[in-house]
Rosetta silent file (secondary structure, phi, psi, omega in degrees, C-alpha in Angstrom):
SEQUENCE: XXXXXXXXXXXXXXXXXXXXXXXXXXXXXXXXXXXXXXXXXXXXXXXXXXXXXXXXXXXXXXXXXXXXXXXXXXXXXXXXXXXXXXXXXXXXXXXXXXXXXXXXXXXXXXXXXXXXXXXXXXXXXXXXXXXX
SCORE:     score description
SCORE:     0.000 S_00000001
   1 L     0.000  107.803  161.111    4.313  -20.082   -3.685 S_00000001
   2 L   -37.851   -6.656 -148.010    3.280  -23.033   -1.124 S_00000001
   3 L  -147.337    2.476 -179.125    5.317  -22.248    1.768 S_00000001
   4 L   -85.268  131.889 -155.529    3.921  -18.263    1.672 S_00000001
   5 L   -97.618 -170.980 -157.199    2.292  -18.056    5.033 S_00000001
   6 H   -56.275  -27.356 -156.773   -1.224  -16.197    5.763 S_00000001
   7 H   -54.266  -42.295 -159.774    0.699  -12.810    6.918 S_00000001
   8 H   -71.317  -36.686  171.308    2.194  -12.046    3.809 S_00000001
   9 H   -59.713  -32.904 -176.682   -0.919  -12.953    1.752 S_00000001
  10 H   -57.795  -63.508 -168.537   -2.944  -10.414    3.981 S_00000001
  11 H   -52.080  -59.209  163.401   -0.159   -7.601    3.501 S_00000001
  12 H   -31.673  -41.780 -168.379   -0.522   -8.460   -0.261 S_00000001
  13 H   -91.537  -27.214  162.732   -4.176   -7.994    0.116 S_00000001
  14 H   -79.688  -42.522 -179.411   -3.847   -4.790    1.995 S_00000001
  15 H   -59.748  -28.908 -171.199   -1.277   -3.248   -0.273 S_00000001
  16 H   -55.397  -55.584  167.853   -3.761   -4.442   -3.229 S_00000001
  17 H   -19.892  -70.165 -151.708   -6.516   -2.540   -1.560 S_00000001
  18 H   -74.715  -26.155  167.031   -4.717    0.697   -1.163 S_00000001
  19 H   -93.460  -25.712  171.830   -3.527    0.625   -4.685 S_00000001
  20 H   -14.562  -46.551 -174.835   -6.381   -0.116   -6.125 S_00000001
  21 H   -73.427  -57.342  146.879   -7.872    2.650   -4.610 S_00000001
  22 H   -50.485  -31.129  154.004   -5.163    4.986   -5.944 S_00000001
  23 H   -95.838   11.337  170.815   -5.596    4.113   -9.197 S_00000001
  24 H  -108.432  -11.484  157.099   -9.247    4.573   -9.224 S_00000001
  25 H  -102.420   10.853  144.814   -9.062    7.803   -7.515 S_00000001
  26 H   -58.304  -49.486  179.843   -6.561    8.748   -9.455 S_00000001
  27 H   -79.088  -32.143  174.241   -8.337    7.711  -12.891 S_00000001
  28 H   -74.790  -48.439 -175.465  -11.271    9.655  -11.223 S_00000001
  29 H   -24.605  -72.632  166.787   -9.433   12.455   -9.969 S_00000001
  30 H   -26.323  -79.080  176.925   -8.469   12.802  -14.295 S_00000001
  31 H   -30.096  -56.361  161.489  -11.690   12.439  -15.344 S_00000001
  32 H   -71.961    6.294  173.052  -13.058   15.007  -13.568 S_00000001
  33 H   -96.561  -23.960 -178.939  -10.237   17.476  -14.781 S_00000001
  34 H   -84.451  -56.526  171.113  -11.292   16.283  -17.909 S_00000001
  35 L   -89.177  -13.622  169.316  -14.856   17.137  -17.840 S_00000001
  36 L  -100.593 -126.067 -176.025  -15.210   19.375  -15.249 S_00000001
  37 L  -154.582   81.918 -157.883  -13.875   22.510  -14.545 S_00000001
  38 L   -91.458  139.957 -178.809  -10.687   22.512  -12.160 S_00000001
  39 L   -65.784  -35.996  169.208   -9.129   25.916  -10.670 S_00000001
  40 L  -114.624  116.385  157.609   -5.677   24.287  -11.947 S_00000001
  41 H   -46.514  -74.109  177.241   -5.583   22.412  -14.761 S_00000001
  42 H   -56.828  -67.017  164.515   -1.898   21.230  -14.695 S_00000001
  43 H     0.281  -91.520 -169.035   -2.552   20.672  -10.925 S_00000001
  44 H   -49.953  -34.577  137.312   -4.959   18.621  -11.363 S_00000001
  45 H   -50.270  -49.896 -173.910   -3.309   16.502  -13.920 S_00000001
  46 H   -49.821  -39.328 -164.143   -0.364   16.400  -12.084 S_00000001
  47 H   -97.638  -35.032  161.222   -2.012   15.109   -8.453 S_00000001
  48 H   -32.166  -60.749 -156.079   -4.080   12.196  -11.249 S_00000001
  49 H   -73.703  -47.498 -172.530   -1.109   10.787  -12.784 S_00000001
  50 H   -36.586  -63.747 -172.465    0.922   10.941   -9.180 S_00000001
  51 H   -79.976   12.721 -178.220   -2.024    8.933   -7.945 S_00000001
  52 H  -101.674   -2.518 -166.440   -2.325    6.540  -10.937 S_00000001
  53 H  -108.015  -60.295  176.863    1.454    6.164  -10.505 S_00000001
  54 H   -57.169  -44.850 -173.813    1.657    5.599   -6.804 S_00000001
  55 H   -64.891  -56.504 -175.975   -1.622    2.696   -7.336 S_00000001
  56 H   -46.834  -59.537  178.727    0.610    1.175   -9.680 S_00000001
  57 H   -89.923  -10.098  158.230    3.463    0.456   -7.521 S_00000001
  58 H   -57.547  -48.054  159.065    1.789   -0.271   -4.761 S_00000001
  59 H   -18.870  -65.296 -169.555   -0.041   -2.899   -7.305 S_00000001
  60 H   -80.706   -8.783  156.896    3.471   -4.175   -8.240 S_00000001
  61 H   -85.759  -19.919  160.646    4.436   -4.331   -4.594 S_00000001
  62 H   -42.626  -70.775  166.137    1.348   -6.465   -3.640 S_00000001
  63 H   -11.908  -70.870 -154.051    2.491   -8.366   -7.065 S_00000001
  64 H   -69.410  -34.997  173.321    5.807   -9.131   -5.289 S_00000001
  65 H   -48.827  -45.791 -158.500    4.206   -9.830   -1.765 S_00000001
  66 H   -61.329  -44.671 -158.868    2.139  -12.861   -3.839 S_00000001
  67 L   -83.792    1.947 -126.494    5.887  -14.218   -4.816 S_00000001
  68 L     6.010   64.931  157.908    7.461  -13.533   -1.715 S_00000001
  69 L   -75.688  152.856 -170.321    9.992  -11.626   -2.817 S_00000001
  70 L   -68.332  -51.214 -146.411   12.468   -9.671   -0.192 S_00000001
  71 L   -83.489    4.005 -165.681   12.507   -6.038   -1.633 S_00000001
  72 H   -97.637  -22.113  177.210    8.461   -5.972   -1.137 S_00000001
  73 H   -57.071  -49.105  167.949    8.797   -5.580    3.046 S_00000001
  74 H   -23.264  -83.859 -176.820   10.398   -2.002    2.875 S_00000001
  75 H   -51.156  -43.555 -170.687    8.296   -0.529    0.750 S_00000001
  76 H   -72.167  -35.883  166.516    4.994   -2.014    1.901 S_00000001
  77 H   -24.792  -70.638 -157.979    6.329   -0.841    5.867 S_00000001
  78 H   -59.115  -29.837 -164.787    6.993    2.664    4.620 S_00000001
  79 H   -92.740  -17.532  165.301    4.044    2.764    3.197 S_00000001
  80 H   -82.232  -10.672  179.434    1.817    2.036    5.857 S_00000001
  81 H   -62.315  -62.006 -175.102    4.283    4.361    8.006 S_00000001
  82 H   -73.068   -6.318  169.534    2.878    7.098    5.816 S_00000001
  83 H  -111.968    8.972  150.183   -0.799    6.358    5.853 S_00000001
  84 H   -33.836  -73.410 -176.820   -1.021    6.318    9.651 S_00000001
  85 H   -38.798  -54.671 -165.932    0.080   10.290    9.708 S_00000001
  86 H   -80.319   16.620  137.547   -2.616   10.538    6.729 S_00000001
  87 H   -51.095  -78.677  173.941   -5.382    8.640    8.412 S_00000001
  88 H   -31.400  -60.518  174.722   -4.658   10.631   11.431 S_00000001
  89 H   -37.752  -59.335 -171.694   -5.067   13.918    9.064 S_00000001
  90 H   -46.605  -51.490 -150.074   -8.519   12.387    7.481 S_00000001
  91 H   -74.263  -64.242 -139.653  -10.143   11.277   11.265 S_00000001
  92 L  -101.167   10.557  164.632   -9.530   14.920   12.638 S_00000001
  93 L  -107.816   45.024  161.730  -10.607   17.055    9.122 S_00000001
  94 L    60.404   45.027 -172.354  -14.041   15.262    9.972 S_00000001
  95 L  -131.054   94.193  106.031  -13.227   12.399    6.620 S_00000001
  96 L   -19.606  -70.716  177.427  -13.786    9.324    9.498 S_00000001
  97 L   -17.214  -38.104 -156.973  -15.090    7.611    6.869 S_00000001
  98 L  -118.711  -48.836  176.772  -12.174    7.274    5.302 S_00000001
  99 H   -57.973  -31.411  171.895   -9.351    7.579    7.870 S_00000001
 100 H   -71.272  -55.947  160.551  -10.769    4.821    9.794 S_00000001
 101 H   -38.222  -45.526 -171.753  -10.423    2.507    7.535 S_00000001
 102 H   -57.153  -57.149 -177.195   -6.908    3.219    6.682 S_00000001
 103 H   -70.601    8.045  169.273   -5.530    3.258    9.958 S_00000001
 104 H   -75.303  -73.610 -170.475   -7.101    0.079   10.432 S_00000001
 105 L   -86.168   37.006  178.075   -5.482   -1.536    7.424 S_00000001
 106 L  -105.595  -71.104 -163.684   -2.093    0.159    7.918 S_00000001
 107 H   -47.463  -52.698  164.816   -1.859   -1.192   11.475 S_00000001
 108 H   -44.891  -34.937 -179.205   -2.963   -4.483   10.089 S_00000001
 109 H   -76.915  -93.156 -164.868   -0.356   -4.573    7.197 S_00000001
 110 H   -17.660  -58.341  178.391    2.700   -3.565    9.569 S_00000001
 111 H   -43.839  -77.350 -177.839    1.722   -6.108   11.911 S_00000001
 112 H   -44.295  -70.323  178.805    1.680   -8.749    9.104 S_00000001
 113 H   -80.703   48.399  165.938    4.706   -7.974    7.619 S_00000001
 114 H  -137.362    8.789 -160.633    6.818   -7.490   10.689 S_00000001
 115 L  -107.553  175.101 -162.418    5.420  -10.621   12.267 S_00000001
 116 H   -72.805   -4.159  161.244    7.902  -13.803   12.360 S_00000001
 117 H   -49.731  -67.267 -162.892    6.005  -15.814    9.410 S_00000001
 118 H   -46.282  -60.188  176.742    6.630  -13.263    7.356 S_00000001
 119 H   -83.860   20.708  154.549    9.989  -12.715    8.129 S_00000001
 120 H   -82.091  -32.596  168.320   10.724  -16.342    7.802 S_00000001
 121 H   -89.700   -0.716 -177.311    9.537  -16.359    4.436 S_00000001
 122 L   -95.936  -44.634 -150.522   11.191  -13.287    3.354 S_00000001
 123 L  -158.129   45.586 -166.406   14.108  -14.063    4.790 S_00000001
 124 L  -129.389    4.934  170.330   14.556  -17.201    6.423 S_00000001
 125 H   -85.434  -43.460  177.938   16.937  -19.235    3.886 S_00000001
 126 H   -54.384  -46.866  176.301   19.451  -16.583    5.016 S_00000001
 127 H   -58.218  -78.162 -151.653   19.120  -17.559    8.856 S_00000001
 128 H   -78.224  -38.467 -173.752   19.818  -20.998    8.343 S_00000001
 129 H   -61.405  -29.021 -160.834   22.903  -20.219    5.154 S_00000001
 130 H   -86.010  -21.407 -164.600   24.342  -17.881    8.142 S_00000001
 131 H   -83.325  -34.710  168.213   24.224  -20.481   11.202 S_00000001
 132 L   -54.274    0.000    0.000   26.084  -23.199    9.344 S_00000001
């Protein structure tokens, strides 16, 4: 789309990130239930496929960010709503590594898709159909 401005492309690129990430530590997560030797078995499937599942639609909400479709702001919000808390969790069980990052590119995503680019391109044919 020509007229999709940089925010939305970022937020695309941060939701890509995060699932990405979920479905490869998800697909690891398996793997090592597969060859190794996990205290729960079903568990351990169970918390894979969640996070091979969860990768995914973040995937297909990136997907939707690229067309700028409307139903992709929600979800990508909420979802950076929720990896604040779990950032927060990471930085103070000593995981920095990991938490830092997040909350970085949560705060970055929100920002993008709440700033007025964004919502112009999400939702800015509506604004003008309403004032007329």
């Amino acid at each position: 789309m020509p007229n999709r401005p940089m925010t939305l492309t970022l937020a695309a690129a941060v939701m890509a990130l995060e699932g990405t990430t979920a479905v490869f530590l998800g697909g690891y997560a398996g793997v090592e239930t597969v060859i190794g030797r996990p205290s729960d078995v079903t568990s351990s499937i169970a918390v894979a496929a969640f996070a091979v599942l969860v990768g995914a639609a973040l995937l297909w909400v990136a997907w939707g960010m690229l067309k700028a479709e409307r139903w992709t702001r929600s979800p990508g919000v909420l979802t950076q709503i929720f990896a604040i808390p779990l950032s927060i969790t990471l930085i103070q069980s000593g995981q920095g590594a990991m938490g830092i990052p997040l909350i970085g590119l949560a705060l970055i995503a929100i920002v993008a898709l709440l700033s007025p680019p964004t919502t112009h391109a999400l939702y800015g044919d509506e604004d003008q159909s309403s004032a007329s």
